[in-house]
N, C-alpha and C positions, 0 to 999 in steps of 0.2 A: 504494500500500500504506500503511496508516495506520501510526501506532506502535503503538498497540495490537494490529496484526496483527503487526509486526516483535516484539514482545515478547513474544507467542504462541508464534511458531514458535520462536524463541530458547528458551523456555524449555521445551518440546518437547524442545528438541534437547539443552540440559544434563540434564535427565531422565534422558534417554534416555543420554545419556555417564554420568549416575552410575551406572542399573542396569549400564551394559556393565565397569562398573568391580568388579561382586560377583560374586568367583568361587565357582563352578558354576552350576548350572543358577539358572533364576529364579523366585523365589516364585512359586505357583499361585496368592496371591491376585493378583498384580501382573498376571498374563496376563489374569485374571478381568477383573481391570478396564479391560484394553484393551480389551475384546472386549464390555463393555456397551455397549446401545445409547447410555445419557446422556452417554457420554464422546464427543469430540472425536474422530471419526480424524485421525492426523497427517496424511496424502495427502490429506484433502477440506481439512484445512487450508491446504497447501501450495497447493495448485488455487486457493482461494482467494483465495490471498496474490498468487498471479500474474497471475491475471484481475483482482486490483486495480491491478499496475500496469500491466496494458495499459488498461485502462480510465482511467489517468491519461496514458499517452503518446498516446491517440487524443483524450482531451480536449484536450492540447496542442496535439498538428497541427491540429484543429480552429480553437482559436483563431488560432493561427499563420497558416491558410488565410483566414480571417473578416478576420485583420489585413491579409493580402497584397494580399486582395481591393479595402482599405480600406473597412471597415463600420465606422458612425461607435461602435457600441456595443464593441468592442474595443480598448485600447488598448496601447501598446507594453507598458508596466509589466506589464501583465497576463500578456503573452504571454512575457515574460523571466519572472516568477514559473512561469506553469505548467511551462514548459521546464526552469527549476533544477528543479521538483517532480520532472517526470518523469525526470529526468535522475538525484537524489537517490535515487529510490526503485528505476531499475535497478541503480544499483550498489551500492545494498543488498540487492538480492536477487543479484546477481553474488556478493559476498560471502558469504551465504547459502549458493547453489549449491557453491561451493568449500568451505563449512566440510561441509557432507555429504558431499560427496567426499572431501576427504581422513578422513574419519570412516570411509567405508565403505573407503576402503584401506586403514584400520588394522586394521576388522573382519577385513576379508578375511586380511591378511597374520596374523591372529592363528593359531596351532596349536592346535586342537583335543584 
């Protein structure tokens, strides 16, 4: 997952914490503009962001396997780099993962 994908969704998600902060209902232009096609859906974004990091922990094992094998084009350095990567960027979306959830149990637990 890049930063600029972790700074996306991040700021998705405080957006979206500010509108859930304006009581009653929500501006009709605000829905308007979720719902154009030019804007971003948040879930294709999400989707996204995940299939980025599997797409870096499968580059990992990759190298990882390349290095086991001993292929002279891989070296250890590399293999410990892409491994922190992919390692970095699951528990960034773990964190992630938990900031929506405890988001959406706050929604939930809200009274109507």
């Amino acid at each position: 997952m890049s930063n600029m994908q972790i700074q996306s969704v991040l700021a998705q998600m405080r957006a979206l914490s500010q509108s859930s902060r304006i009581e009653g209902p929500a501006p009709v232009e605000a829905v308007k503009e979720a719902r154009e096609p030019g804007h971003e859906d948040f879930a294709a974004t999400l989707h996204e962001a995940v299939r980025g990091v599997n797409d870096i922990q499968q580059a990992a094992s990759t190298q990882q396997t390349q290095f086991e094998l001993g292929e002279s084009s891989t070296s250890l350095p590399q293999v410990m780099i892409a491994m922190n990567k992919s390692s970095i960027a699951f528990e960034a979306t773990n964190q992630v993962r938990n900031r929506l959830l405890s988001a959406y149990q706050e929604v939930m637990s809200m009274q109507v």
